[in-house]
Structures are given as structure tokens and as C-alpha cells.
C-alpha atoms as an extended CHARMM CRD file, in Angstrom:
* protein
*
       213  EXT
         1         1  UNK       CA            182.5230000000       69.8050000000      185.5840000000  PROA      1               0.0000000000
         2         2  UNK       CA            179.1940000000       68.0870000000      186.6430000000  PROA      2               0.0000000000
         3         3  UNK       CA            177.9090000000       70.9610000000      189.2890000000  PROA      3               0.0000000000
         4         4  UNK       CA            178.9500000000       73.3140000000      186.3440000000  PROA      4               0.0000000000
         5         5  UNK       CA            176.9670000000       71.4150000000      183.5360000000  PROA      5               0.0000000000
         6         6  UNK       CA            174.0750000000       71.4090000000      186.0140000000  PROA      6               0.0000000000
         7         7  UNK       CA            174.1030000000       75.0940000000      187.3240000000  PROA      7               0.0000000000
         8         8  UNK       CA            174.2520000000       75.8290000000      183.3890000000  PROA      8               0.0000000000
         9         9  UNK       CA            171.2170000000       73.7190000000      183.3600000000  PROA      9               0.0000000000
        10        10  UNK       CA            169.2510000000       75.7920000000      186.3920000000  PROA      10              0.0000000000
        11        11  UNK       CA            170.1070000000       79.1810000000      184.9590000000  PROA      11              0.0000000000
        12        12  UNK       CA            168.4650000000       78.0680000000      181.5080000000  PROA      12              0.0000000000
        13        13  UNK       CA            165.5780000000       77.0110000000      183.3950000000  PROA      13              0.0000000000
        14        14  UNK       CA            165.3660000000       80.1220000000      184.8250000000  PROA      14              0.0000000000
        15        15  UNK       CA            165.5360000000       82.1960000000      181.5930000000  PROA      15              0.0000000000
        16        16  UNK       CA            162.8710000000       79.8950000000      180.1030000000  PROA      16              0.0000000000
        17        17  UNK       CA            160.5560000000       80.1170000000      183.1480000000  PROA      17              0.0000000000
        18        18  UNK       CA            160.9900000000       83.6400000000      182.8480000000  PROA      18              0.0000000000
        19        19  UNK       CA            160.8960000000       83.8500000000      179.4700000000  PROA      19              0.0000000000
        20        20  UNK       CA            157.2410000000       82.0600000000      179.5900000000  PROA      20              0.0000000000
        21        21  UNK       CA            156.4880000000       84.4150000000      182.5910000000  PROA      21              0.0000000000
        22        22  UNK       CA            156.2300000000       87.1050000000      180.4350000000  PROA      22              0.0000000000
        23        23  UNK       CA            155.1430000000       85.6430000000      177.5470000000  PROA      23              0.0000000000
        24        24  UNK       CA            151.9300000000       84.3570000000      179.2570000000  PROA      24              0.0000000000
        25        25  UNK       CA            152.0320000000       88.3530000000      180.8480000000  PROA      25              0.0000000000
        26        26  UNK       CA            151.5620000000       89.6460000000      177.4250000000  PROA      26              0.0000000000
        27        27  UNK       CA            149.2490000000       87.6550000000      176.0770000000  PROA      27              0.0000000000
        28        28  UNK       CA            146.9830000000       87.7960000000      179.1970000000  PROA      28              0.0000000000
        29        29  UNK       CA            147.3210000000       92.2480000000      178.5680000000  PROA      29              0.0000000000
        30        30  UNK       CA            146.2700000000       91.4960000000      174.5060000000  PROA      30              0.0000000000
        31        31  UNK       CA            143.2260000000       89.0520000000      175.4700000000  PROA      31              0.0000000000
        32        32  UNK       CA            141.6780000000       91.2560000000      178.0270000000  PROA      32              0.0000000000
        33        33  UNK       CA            142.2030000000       94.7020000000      175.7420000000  PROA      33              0.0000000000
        34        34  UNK       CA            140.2120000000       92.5340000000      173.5020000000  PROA      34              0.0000000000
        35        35  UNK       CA            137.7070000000       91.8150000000      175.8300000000  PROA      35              0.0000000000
        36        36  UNK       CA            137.4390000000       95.1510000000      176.7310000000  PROA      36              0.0000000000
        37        37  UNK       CA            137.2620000000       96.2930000000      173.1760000000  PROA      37              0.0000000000
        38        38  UNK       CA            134.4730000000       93.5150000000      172.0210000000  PROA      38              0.0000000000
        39        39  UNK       CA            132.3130000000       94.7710000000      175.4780000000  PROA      39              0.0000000000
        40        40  UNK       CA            132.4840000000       98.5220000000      174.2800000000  PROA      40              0.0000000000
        41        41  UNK       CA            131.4940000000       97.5560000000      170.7960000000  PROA      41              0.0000000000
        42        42  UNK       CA            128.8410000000       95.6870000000      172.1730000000  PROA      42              0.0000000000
        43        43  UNK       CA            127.8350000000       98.7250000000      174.4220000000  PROA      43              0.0000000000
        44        44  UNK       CA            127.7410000000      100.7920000000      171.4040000000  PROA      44              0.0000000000
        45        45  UNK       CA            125.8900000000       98.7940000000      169.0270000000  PROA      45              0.0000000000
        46        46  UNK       CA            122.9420000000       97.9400000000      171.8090000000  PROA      46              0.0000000000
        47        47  UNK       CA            123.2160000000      101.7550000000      172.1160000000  PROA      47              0.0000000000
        48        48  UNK       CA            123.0550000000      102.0000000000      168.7830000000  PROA      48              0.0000000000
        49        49  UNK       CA            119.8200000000       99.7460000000      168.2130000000  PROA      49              0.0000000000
        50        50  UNK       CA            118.4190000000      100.8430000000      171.3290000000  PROA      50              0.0000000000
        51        51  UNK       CA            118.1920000000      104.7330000000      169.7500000000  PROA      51              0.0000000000
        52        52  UNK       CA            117.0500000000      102.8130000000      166.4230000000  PROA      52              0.0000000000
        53        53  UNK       CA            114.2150000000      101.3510000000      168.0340000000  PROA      53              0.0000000000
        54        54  UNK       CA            113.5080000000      103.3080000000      170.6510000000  PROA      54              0.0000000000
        55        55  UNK       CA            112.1480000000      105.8030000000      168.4440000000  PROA      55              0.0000000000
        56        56  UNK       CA            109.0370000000      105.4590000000      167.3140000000  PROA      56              0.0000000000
        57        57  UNK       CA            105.5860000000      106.9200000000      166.8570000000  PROA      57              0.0000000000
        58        58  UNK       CA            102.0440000000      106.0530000000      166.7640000000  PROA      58              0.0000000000
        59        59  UNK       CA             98.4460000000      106.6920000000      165.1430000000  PROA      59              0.0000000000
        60        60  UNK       CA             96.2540000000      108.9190000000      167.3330000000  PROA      60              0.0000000000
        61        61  UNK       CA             92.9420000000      109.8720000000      166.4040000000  PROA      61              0.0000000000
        62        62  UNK       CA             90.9350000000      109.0370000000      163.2280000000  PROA      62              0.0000000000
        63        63  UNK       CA             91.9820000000      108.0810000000      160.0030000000  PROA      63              0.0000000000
        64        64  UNK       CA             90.3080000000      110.7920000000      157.4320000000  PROA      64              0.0000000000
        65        65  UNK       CA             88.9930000000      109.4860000000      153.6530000000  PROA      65              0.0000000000
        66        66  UNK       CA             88.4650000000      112.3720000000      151.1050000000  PROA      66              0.0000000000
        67        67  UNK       CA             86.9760000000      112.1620000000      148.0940000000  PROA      67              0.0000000000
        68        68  UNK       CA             88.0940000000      115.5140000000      146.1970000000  PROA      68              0.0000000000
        69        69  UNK       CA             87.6560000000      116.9160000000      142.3500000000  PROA      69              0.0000000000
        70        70  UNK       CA             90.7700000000      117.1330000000      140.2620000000  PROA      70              0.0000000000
        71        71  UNK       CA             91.4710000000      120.2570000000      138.6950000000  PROA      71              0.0000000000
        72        72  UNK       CA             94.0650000000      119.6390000000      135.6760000000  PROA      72              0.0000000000
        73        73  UNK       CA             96.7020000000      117.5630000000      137.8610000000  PROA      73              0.0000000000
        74        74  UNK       CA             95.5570000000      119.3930000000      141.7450000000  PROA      74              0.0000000000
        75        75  UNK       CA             93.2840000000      117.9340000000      144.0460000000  PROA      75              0.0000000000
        76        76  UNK       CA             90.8890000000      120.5130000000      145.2260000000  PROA      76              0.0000000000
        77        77  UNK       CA             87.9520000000      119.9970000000      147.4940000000  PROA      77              0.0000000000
        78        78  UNK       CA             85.9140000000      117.0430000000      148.6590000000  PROA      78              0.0000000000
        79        79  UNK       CA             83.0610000000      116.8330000000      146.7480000000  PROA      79              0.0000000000
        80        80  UNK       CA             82.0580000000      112.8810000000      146.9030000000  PROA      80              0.0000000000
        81        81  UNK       CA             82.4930000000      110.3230000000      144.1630000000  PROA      81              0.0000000000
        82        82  UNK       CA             82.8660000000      107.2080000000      143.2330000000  PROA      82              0.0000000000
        83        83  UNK       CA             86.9460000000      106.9880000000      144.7900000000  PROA      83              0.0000000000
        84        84  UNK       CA             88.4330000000      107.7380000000      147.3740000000  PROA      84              0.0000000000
        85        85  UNK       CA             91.7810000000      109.5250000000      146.5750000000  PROA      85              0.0000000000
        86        86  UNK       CA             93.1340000000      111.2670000000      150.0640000000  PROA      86              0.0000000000
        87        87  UNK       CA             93.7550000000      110.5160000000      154.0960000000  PROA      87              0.0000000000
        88        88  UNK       CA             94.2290000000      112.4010000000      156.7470000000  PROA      88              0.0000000000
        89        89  UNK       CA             95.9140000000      111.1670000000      159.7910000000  PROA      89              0.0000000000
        90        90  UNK       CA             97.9850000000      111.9020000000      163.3010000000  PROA      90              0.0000000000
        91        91  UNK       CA            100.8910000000      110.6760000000      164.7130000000  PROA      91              0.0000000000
        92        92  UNK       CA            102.3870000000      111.0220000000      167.7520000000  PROA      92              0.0000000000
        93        93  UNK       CA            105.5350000000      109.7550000000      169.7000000000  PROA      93              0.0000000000
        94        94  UNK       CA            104.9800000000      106.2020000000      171.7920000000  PROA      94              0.0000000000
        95        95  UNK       CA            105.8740000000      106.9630000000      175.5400000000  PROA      95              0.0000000000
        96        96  UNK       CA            109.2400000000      108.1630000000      176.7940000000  PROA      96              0.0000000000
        97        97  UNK       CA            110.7950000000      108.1710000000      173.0340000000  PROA      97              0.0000000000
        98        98  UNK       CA            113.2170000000      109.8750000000      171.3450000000  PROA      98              0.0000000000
        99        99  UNK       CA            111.9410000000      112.9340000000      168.4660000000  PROA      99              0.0000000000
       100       100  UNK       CA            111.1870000000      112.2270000000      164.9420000000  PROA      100             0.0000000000
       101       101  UNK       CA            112.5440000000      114.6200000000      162.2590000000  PROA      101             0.0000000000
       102       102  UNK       CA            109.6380000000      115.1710000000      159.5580000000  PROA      102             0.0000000000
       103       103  UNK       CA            111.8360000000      116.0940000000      157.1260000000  PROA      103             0.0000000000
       104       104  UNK       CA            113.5000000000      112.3630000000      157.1370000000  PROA      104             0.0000000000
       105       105  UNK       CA            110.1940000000      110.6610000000      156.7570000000  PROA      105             0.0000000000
       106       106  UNK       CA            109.1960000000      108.7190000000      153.2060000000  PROA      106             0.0000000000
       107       107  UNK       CA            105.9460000000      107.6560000000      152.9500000000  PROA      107             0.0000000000
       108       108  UNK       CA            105.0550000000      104.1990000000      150.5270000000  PROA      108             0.0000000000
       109       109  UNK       CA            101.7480000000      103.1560000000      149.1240000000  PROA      109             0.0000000000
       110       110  UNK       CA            100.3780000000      100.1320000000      147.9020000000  PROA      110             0.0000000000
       111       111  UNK       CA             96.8330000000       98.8440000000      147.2460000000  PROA      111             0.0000000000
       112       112  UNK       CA             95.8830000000       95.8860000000      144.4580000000  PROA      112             0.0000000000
       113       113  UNK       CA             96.5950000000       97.8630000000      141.7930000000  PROA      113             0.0000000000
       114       114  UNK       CA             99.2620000000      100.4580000000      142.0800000000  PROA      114             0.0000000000
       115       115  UNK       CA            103.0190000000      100.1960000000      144.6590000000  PROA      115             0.0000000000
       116       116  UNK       CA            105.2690000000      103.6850000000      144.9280000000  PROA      116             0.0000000000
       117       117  UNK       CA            107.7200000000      102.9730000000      147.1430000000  PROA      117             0.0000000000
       118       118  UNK       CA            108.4820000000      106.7380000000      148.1010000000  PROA      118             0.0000000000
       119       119  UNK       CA            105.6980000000      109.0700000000      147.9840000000  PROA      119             0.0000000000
       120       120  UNK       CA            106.7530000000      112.6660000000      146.6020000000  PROA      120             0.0000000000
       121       121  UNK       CA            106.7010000000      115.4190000000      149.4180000000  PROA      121             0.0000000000
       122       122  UNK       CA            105.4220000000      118.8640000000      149.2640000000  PROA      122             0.0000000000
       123       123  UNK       CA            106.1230000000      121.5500000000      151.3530000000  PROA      123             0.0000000000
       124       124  UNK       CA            103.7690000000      123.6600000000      149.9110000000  PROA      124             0.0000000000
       125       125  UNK       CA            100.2900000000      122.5750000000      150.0880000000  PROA      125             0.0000000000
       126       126  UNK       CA             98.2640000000      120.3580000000      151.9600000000  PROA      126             0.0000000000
       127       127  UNK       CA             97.9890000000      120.9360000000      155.6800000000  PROA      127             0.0000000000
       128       128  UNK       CA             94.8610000000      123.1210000000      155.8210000000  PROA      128             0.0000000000
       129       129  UNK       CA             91.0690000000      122.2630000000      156.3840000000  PROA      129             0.0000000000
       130       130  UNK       CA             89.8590000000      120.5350000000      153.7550000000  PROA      130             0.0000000000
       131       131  UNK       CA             86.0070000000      120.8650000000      152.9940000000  PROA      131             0.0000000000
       132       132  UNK       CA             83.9800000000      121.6410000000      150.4710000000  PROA      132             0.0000000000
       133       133  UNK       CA             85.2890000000      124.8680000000      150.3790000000  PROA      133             0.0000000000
       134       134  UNK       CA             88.9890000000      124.9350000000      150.7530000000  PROA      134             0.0000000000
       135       135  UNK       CA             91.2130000000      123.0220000000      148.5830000000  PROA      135             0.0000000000
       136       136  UNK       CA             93.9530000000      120.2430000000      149.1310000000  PROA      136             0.0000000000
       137       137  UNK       CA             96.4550000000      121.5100000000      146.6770000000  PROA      137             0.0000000000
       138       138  UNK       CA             97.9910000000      118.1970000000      146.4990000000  PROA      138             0.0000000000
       139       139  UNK       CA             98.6000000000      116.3210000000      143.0730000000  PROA      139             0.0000000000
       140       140  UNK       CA             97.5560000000      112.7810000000      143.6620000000  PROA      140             0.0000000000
       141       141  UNK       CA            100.7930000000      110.8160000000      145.1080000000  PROA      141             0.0000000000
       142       142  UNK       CA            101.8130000000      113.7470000000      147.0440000000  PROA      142             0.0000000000
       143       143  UNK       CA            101.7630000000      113.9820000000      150.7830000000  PROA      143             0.0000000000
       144       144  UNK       CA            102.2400000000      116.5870000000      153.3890000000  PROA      144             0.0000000000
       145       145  UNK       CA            102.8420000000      117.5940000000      157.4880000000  PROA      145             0.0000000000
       146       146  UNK       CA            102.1520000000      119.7560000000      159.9010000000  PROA      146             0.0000000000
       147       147  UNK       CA            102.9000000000      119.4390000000      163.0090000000  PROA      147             0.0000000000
       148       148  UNK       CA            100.1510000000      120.9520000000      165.4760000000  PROA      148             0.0000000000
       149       149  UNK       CA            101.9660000000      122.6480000000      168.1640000000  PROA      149             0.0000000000
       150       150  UNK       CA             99.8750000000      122.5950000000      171.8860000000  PROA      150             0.0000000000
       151       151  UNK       CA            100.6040000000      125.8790000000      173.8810000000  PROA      151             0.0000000000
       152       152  UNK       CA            102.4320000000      124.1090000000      176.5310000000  PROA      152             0.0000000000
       153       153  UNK       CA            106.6040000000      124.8400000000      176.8820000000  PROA      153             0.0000000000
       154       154  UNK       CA            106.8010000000      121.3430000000      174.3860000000  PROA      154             0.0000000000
       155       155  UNK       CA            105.5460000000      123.2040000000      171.5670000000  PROA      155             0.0000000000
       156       156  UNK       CA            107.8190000000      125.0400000000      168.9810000000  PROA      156             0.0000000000
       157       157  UNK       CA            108.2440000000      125.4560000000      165.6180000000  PROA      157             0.0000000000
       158       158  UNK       CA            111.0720000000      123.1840000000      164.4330000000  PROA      158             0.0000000000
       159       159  UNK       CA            110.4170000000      120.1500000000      162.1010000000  PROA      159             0.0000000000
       160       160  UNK       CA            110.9700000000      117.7470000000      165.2270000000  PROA      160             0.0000000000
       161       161  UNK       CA            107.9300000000      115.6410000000      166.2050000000  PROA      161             0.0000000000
       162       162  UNK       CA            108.4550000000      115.8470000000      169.8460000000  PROA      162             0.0000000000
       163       163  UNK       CA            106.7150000000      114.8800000000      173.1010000000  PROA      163             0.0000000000
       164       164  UNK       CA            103.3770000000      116.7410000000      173.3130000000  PROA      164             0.0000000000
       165       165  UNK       CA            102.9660000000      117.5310000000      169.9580000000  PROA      165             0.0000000000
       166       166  UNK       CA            100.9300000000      116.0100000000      167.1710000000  PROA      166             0.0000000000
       167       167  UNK       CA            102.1060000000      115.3810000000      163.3590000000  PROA      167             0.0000000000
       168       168  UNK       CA             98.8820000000      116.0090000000      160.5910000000  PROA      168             0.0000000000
       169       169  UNK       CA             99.8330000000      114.3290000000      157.5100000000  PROA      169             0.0000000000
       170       170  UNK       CA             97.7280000000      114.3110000000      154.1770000000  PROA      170             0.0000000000
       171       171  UNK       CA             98.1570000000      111.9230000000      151.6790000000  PROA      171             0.0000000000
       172       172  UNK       CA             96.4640000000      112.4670000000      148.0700000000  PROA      172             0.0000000000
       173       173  UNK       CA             96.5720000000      108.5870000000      146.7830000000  PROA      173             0.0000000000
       174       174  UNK       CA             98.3160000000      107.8030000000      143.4590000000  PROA      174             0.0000000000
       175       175  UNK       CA             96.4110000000      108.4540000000      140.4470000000  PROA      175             0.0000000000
       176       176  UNK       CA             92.9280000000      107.2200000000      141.0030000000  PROA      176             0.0000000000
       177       177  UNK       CA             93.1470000000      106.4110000000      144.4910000000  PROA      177             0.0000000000
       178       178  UNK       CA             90.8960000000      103.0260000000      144.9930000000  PROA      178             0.0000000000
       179       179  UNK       CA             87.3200000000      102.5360000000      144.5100000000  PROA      179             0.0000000000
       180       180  UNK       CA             84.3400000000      100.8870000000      147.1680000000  PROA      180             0.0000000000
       181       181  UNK       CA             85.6750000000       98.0650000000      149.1830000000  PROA      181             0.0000000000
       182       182  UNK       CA             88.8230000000       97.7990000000      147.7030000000  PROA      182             0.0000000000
       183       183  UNK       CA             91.7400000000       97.6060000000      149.9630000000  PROA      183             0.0000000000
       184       184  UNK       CA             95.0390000000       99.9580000000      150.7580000000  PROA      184             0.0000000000
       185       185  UNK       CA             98.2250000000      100.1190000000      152.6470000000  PROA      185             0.0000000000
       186       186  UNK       CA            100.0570000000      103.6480000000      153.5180000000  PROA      186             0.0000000000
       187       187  UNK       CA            103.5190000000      103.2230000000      155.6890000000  PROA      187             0.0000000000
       188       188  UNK       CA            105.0800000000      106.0760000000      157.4110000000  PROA      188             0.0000000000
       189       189  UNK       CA            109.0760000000      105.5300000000      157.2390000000  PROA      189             0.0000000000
       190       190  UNK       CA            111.0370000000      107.3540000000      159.5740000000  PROA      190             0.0000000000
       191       191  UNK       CA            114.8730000000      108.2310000000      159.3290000000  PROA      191             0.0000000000
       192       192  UNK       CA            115.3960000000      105.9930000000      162.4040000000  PROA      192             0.0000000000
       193       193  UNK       CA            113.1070000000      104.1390000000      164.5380000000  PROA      193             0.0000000000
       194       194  UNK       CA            110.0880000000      101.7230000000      163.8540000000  PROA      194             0.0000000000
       195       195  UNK       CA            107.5950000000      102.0150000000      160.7020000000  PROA      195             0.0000000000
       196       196  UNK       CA            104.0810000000      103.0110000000      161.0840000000  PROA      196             0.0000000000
       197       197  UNK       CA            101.9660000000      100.7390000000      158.8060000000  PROA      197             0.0000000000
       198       198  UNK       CA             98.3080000000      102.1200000000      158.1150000000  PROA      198             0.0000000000
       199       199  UNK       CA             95.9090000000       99.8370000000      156.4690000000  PROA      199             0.0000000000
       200       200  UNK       CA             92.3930000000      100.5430000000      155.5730000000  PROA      200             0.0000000000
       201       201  UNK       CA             89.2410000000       99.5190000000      153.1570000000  PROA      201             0.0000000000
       202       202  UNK       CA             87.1490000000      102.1270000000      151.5410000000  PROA      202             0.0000000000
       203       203  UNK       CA             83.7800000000      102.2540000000      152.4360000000  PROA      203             0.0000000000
       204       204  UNK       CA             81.0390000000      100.5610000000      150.2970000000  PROA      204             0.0000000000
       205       205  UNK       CA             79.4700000000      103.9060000000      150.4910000000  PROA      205             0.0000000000
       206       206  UNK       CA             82.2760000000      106.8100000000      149.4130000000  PROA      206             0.0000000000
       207       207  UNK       CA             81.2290000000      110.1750000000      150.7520000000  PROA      207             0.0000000000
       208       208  UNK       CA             83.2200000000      113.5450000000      150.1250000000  PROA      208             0.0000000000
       209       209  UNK       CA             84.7370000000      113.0010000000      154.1400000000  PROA      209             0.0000000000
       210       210  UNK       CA             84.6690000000      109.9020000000      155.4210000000  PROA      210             0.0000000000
       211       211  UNK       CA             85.9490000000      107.7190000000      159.2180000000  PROA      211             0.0000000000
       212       212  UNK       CA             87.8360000000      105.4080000000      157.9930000000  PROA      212             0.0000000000
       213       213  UNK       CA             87.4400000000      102.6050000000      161.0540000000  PROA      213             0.0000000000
């Protein structure tokens, strides 16, 4: 009876070893599935980020200052005043980064007077020369693109600011634009990727076309 009672004993050890054997094997499978699962979420969300801030552009050239006559509610051509109420400027992509789609961009404005956090666009009117001659066609807080296409095989027509090409965009400041010395603040927004953030002063001096430095 007492080398039964104890190979009863040994078996049960057995089935509990085993039993813990596979227990252990099981749980070791779930942990490292969830390992694997937390690195490929990781991979995807540094992906993620990487693409969100990997795309980004940059101001290249001059920033223009207009002073234009209103007609009714349309700025027309640069005439001098007393404000300043449009820029000109150029952006294009930062080294080795991904396109910008035009269409996705919002454009804010802010100076000590006056905040619009989305500028209205229009597709209609504002990318030609302006002068004393040729109209803006812009209704003060409007804004507008072109994208200048080199004749290299980068150019095309699409509304994707891509590498080699160069992005125009005219502003007409809100209502009044700003006076001599006074400050401003226009930031370019794109869908994804980093802001551009364009300050400037007026010049003590405002002039129908002006540099602003």
C-alpha cells in the first residue's frame, strides 16, 4: 500500500510539472505576441511622426509688402499709402522632404489689432504681377498660390509642392492691413508637416512695393 500511495504521489507530480510546463509555454507565446505587437505599433507611430515631420517647407526669397487701392471690397493695384495691406512670398520644400498639397494649406493672421485663425482661399485671383498696372483681385483676408513650375522633369502641373518647384502665395491682410512700424504675424499651416511662421514690421516709410527685411 505504501509504494502505491507513493507512485500515486510521482504520477501527480508529473501531471502538475507538466501541467506548469505548459502553462509557463503559453504564457511565454502571449507575452512575446505582445511584444511583437507593442514593437510594430511603435514602428508605425515613429513612421507615422516621422512622415508628420518630415514634411516641411521653407521661405525662399523676399518677403513682398504692397500697398494697393480698394475698389468697393477688391484690392487692385499698388499705389502707396499710408498701410500696408498685402505680401508676397515663396516657399519651397526643406531638403530630401516629402510634397506638400496646396490645397490642404490654411493660412492664420495676427497683428495687435486683428487674429483670423483661417484665412479664406481663392482660387481665382491673385497670382499675377502686381504693379501699378495690374490688379490683385484679392478682397482683403484672402490669400492665394501658384506654384511656379521650373522646366526641368520636376515640374508639372498638379497642386503638389514638390522638389524643384517654388509655391507664390499672396496674402491681402484683413481689413486695413497695419500701418508704419506696427507689427504682424502670417503662418502657413500645412495638412501634415511643420508650420511656417512669417513675421514682419512695416516700414516707417510705406511705399506701393516694398522688401520687407
Amino acid at each position: 500500500m505504501q509504494r502505491d500511495k507513493r507512485g500515486f504521489t510521482g504520477l501527480e507530480a508529473a501531471i502538475v510539472l507538466t501541467a506548469f510546463v505548459v502553462v509557463a509555454a503559453v504564457f511565454s507565446y502571449v507575452v512575446l505576441n505582445a511584444g511583437f505587437f507593442t514593437t510594430q505599433k511603435s514602428k508605425e507611430v515613429v513612421h507615422t511622426g516621422s512622415m508628420l515631420y518630415t514634411t516641411s517647407a521653407e521661405l525662399t526669397g523676399s518677403v513682398i509688402g504692397y500697398s494697393l487701392t480698394q475698389s468697393g471690397d477688391i484690392l487692385t493695384v499698388a499705389s502707396g499709402g499710408t498701410r500696408l495691406n498685402a505680401t508676397r512670398f515663396y516657399l519651397q520644400l526643406t531638403a530630401g522632404e516629402n510634397p506638400i498639397d496646396m490645397e490642404g494649406l490654411t493660412i492664420s493672421y495676427l497683428d495687435v489689432d486683428t487674429h483670423v485663425g483661417s484665412l479664406d482661399y481663392n482660387a481665382s485671383a491673385g497670382g499675377a504681377q502686381i504693379s501699378s498696372s495690374s490688379s490683385l483681385g484679392l478682397k482683403p483676408g484672402e490669400w492665394n498660390y501658384t506654384i511656379l513650375t521650373p522646366s526641368t522633369t520636376y515640374g508639372d502641373t498638379d497642386t503638389l509642392l514638390e522638389f524643384g518647384e517654388k509655391a507664390q502665395i499672396t496674402v491681402a491682410l484683413p481689413e486695413g492691413g497695419v500701418g508704419s512700424d506696427e507689427k504682424f504675424s502670417i503662418e502657413v499651416k500645412p495638412a501634415r508637416g511643420a508650420n511656417v511662421v512669417i513675421e514682419r514690421t512695416a516700414p516707417s516709410a510705406i511705399d506701393a512695393v516694398m522688401d520687407l527685411l
